[in-house]
C-alpha positions as CSV (number, residue, x, y, z in Angstrom):
1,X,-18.8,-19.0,-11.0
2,X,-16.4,-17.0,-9.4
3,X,-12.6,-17.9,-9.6
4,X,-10.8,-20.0,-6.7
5,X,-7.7,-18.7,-6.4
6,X,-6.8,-18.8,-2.6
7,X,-3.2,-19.3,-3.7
8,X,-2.9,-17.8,-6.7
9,X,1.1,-16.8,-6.9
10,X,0.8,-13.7,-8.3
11,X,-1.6,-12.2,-6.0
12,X,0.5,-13.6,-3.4
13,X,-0.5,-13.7,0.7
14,X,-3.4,-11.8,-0.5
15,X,-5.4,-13.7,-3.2
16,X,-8.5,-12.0,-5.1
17,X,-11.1,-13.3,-6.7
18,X,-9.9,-12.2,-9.8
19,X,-13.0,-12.0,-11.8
20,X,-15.0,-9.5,-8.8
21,X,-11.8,-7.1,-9.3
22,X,-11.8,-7.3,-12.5
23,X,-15.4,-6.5,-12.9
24,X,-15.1,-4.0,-10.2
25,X,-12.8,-2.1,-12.0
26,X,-14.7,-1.8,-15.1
27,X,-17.9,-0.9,-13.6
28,X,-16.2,1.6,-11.7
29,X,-15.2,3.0,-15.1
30,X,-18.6,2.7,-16.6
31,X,-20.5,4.7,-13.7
32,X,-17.9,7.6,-13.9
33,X,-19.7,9.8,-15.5
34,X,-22.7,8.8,-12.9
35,X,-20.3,8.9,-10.0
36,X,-19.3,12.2,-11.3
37,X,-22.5,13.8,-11.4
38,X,-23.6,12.9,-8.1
39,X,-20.0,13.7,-6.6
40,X,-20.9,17.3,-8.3
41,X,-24.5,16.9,-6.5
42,X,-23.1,16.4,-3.2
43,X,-20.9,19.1,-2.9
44,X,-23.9,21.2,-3.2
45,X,-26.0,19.4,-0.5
46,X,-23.3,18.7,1.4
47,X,-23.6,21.7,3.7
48,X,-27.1,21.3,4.4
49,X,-26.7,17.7,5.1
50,X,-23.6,17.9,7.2
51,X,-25.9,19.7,10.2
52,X,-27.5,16.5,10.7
53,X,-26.5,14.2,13.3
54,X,-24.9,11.3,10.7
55,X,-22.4,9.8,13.4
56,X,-25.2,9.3,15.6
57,X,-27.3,7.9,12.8
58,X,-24.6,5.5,12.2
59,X,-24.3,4.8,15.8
60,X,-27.9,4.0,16.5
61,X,-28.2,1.9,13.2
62,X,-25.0,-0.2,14.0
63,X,-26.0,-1.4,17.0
64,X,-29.7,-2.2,15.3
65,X,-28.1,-3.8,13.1
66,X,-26.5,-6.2,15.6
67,X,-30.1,-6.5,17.5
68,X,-31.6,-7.8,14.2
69,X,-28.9,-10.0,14.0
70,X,-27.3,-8.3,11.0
71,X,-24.3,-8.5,12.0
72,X,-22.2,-7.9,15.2
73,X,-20.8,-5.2,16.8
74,X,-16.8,-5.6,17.8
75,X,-15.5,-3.5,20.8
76,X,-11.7,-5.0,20.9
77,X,-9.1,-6.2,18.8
78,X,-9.9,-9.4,16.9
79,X,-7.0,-11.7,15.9
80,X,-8.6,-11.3,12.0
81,X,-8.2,-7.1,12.1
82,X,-5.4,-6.4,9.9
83,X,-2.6,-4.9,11.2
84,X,-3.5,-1.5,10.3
85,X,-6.4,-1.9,12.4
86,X,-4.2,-2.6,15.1
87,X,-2.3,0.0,15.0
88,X,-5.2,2.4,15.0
89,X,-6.8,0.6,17.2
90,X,-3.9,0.1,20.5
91,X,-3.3,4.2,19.8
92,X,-7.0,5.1,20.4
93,X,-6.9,2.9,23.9
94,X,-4.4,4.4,25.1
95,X,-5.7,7.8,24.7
96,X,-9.3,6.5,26.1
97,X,-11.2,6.6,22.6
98,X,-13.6,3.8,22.4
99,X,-13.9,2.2,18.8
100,X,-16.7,0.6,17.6
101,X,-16.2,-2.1,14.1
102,X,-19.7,-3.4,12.4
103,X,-19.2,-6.7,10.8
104,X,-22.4,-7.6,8.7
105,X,-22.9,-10.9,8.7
106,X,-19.9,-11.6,10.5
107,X,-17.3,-10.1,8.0
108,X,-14.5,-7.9,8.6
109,X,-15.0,-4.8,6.3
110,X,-13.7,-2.0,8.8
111,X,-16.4,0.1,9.5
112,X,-16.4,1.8,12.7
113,X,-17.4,4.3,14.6
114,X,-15.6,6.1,17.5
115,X,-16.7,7.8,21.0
116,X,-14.3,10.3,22.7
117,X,-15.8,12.7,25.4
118,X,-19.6,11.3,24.5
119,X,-18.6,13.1,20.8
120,X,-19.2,10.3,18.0
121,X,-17.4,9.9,14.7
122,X,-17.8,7.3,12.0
123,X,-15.4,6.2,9.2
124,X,-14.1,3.6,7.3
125,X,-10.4,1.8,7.6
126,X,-8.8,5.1,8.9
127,X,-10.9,8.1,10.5
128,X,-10.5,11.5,7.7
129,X,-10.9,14.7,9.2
130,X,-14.3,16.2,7.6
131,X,-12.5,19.9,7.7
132,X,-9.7,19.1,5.6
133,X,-9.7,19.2,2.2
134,X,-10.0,15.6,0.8
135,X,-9.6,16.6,-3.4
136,X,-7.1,13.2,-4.0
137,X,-9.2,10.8,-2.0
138,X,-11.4,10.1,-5.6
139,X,-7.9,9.5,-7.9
140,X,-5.1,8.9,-6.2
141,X,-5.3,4.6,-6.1
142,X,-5.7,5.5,-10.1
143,X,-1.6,5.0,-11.1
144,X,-2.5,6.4,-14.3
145,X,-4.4,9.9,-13.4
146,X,-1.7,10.1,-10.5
147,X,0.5,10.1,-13.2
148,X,-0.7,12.8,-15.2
149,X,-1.5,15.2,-12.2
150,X,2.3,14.4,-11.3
151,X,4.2,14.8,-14.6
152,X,2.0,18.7,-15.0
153,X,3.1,19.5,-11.0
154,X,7.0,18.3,-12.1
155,X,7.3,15.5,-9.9
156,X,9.7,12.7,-10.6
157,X,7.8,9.4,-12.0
158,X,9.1,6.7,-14.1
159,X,8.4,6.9,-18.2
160,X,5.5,4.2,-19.4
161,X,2.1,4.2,-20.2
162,X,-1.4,2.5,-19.7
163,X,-2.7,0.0,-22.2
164,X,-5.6,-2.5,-22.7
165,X,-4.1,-4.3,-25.8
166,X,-1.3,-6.3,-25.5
167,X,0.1,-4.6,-28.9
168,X,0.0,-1.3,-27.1
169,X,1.6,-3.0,-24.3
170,X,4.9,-3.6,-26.5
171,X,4.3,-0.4,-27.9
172,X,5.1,1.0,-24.5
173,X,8.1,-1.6,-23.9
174,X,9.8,-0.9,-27.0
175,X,10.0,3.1,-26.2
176,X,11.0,2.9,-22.6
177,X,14.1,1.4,-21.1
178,X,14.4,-2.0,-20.5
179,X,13.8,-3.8,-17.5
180,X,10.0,-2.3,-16.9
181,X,7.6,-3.0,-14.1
182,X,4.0,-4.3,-15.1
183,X,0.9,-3.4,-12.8
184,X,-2.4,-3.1,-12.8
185,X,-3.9,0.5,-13.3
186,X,-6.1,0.2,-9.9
187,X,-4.8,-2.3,-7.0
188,X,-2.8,-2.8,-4.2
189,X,-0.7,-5.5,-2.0
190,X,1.5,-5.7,-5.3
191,X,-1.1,-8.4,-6.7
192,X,-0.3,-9.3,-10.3
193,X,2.9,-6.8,-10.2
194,X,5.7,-7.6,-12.2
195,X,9.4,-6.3,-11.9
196,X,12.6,-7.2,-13.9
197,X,10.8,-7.8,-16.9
198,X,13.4,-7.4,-19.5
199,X,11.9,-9.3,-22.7
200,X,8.5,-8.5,-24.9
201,X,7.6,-12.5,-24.1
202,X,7.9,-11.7,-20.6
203,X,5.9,-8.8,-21.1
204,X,3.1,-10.0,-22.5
205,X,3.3,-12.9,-19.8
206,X,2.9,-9.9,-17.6
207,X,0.6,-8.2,-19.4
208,X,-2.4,-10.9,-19.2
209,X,-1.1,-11.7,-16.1
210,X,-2.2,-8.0,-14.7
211,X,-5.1,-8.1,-16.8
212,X,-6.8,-10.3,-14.6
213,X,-7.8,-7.9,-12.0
214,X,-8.0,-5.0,-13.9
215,X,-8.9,-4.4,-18.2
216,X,-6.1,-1.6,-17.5
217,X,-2.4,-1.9,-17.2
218,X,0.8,0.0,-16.6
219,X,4.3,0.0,-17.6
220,X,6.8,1.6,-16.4
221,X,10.6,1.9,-16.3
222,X,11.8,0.2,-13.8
223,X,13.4,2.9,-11.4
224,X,16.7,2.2,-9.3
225,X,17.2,1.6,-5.3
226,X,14.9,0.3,-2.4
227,X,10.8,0.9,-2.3
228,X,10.5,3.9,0.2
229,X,7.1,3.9,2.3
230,X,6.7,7.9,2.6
231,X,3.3,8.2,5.2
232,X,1.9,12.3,5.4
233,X,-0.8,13.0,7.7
234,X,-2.3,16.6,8.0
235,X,0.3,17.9,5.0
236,X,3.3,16.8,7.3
237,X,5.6,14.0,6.6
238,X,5.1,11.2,9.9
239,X,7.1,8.2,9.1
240,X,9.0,7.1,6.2
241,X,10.1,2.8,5.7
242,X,12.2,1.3,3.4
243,X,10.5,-2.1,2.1
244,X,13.3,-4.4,0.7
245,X,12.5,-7.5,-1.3
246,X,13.0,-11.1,0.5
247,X,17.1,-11.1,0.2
248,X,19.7,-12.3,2.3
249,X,23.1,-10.4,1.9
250,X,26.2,-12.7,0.9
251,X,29.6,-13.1,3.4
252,X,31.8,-14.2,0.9
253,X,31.6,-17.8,3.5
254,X,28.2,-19.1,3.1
255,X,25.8,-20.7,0.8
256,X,22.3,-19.0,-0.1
257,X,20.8,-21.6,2.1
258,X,22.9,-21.0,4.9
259,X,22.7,-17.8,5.4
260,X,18.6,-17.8,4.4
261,X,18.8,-20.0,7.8
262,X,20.8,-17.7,9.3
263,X,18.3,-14.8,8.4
264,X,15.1,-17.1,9.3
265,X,16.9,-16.7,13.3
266,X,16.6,-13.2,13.2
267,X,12.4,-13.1,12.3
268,X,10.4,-12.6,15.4
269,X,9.3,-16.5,16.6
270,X,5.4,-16.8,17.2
271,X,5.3,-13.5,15.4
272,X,1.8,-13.0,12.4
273,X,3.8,-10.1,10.8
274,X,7.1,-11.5,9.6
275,X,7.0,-14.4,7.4
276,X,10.5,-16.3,7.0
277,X,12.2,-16.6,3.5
278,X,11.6,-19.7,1.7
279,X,13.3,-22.1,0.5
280,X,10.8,-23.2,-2.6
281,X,10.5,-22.8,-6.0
282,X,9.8,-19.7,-6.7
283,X,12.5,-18.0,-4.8
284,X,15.0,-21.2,-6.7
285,X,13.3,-18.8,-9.6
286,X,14.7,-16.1,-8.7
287,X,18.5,-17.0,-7.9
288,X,18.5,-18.3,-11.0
289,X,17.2,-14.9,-12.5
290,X,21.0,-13.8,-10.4
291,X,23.1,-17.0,-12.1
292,X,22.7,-18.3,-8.6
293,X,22.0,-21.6,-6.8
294,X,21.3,-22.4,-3.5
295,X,25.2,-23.5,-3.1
296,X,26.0,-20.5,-4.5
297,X,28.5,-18.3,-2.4
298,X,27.9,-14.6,-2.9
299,X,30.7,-12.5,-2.2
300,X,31.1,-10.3,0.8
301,X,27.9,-7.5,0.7
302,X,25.7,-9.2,-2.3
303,X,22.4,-8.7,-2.3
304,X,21.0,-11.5,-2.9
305,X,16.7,-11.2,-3.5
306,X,14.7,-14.2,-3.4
307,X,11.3,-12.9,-4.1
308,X,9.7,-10.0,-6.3
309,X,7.3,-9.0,-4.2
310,X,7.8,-6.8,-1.0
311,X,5.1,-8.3,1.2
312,X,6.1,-9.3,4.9
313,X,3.9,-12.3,4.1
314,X,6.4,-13.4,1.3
315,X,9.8,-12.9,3.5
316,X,9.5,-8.6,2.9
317,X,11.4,-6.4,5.1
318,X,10.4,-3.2,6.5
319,X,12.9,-0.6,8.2
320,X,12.3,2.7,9.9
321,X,14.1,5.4,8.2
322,X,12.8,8.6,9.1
323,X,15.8,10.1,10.7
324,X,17.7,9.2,7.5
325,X,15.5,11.2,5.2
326,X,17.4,14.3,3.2
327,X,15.9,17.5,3.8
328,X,15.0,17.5,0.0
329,X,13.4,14.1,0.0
330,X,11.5,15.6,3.1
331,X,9.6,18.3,1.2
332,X,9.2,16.5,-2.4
333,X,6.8,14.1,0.1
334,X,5.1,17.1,1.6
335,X,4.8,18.7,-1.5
336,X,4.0,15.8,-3.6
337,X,1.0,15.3,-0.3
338,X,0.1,19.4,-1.4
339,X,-0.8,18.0,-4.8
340,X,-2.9,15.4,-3.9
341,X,-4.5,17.8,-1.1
342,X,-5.6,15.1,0.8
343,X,-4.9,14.8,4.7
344,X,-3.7,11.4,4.9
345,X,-1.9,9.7,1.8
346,X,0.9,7.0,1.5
347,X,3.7,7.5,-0.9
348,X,5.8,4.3,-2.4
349,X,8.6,6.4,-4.0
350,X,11.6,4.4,-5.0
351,X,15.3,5.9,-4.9
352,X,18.9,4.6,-4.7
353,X,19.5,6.8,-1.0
354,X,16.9,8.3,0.9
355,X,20.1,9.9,2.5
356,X,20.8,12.1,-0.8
357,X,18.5,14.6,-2.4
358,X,16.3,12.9,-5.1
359,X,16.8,15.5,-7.8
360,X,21.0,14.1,-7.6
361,X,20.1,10.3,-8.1
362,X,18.7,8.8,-11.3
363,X,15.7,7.0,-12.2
364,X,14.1,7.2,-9.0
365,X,10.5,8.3,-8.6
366,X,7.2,7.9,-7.2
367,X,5.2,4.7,-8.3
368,X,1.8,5.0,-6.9
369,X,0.1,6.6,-3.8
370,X,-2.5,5.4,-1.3
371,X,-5.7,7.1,0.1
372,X,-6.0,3.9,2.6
373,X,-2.2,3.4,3.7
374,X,-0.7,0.5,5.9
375,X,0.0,2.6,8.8
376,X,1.6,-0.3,10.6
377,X,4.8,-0.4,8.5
378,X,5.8,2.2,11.1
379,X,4.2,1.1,14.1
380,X,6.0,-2.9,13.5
381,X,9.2,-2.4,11.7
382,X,11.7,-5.4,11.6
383,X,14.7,-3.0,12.2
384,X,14.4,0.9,13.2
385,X,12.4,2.8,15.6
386,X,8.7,2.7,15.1
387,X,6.7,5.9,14.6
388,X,3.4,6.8,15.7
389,X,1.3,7.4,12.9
390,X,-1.9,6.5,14.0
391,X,-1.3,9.2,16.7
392,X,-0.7,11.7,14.4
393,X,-4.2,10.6,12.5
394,X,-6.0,10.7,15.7
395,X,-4.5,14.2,16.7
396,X,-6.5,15.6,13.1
397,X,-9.9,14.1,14.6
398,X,-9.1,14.9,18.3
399,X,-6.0,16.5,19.2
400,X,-6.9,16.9,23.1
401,X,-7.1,13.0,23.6
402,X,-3.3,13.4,23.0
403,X,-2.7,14.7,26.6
């Protein structure tokens, strides 16, 4: 019987069953070999193949699909598409591309197809242009191989290790520098993630905790400064958002609670992006992780976090910064993009200024990459000015729908 864990804590706004991942994960690992093969295979038919007509094929069998009653075809945006969907999906009306979403059975699993000047193409989550090399699409949502490729190509990661045992675990801890970050080797939304961990109890805590979802996982330094959302389409850097913990800054006036109400004004009212900070016991948790209460006065310019996870379900905050970036910073992501030699890819890089070159700042480094990225940090950002991303991914399928 599967798990019930609709509000699991530690997967937070985004609960897994946690025995499918973690079964997932593993039999992922067991067909690699398999997977490997036939990956080989198709790189040999895949010239042939590509001559036949599979967007049409997809077309005609989507919409059989919703004539046998196999599901339903979707031709707007649905309250339940996630916000990346949205993104992608308000850019391609207003260039006049039509989208298509199957939903068998009535879920949401974002496949769709798209129809621009009668031409047809079909993808899943975010349209990938079939010309462009595509190498990191396979390994770059593995934090571990990502690792390796990065460490031989000399870009900047945190120190750690993988481990399945919790005894290599505190192997790990005891050779790196306290506080560490505990993750699972494959995953994403920060589910079963772990920061400030500072103490081998806690790590093991964190440990089992992360082996839920995956019989895999990492720990790392923790690195210094903000969580910096670096998005690359077609090898050039698009947007890049700084994702800050929930936190309310102190006054040197106010209590915690006053000025969490005083932050909770400034969220966008009727809004399904921005969640307001709460006032429970987890984030009570967390000020006392600081020596803090919620009658606690922090002094003018504190930073004061009351969460661990930067989700803008949990009270997360997401800033444009892309006019901030240093020209440095700007080519590690496009280089760091040249590595992975995919066309679109997500980088969550953390540094203390994305104002100052990286290699002159300390412990600050890429944590993980994404081959499936949440293009709407840019497009709804609390503060800054949004960027078009999706624009820039529909320019690589169909540049001419941008005039």
């Amino acid at each position: 019987m599967a798990q019930k864990n609709s509000s699991c804590p530690d997967c937070g706004p985004t609960p897994t069953p946690h025995y499918l991942a973690w079964a997932t994960v593993l039999i992922d690992w067991l067909l690699g070999p398999y997977t490997r093969f036939m990956d080989r295979s198709w790189r040999r038919l895949k010239v042939p193949l590509m001559k036949l007509p599979w967007d049409r094929i997809a077309f005609i069998t989507m919409h059989l699909g919703h004539y046998l009653r196999l599901g339903r075809v979707v031709k707007e945006v649905k309250p339940d598409h996630s916000l990346r969907t949205r993104a992608l999906w308000e850019e391609a009306e207003r260039r006049g591309i039509e989208l298509f979403e199957f939903r068998p059975f009535g879920r949401t699993v974002e496949l769709m197809i798209a129809r621009y000047g009668g031409r047809l193409y079909a993808f899943d989550g975010l349209p990938r242009p079939r010309g462009l090399s595509n190498y990191g699409y396979e390994w770059m949502d593995d934090k571990a191989l990502m690792r390796q490729r990065f460490q031989l190509n000399e870009i900047p990661i945190a120190r750690g290790g993988v481990a399945v045992l919790a005894k290599k675990a505190l192997q790990i801890f005891d050779a790196v520098r306290p506080p560490v970050i505990v993750k699972p080797r494959f995953g994403s939304r920060s589910r079963h993630t772990f920061i400030h961990v500072a103490t081998r109890s806690d790590l093991v805590r964190a440990f089992y905790s992360a082996q839920k979802i995956s019989p895999w996982v990492l720990i790392e330094e923790e690195l210094q400064g903000a969580v910096y959302r670096a998005t690359v389409i077609g090898s050039k850097l698009i947007g890049v958002a700084r994702r800050d913990l929930p936190q309310v800054i102190g006054d040197g006036a106010s209590t915690v609670k006053q000025l969490v109400v005083s932050a909770n004004r400034r969220i966008p009212q009727g809004g399904d992006i921005y969640a307001a900070l709460s006032i429970d016991k987890a984030a009570e948790r967390e000020l006392h992780r600081q020596k803090l209460n919620w009658q606690s006065i922090p002094a003018a310019g504190q930073v004061v976090t009351l969460g661990q996870k930067v989700n803008r379900g949990l009270g997360g905050i997401t800033t444009e910064v892309t006019s901030e970036v240093h020209e440095d910073n700007h080519r590690l992501f496009e280089k760091i993009a040249q590595v992975v030699s995919d066309p679109i890819i997500g980088i969550d890089f953390i540094i203390g200024s994305i104002a100052a070159p990286w290699h002159e700042q300390t412990a600050c480094g890429v944590i993980e990459c994404n081959s499936l990225p949440f293009i709407d940090l840019h497009h709804y950002p609390l503060y800054g000015q949004p960027r078009n991303v999706a624009g820039a991914i529909w320019n690589l399928i169909w540049p001419e729908s941008a005039s």
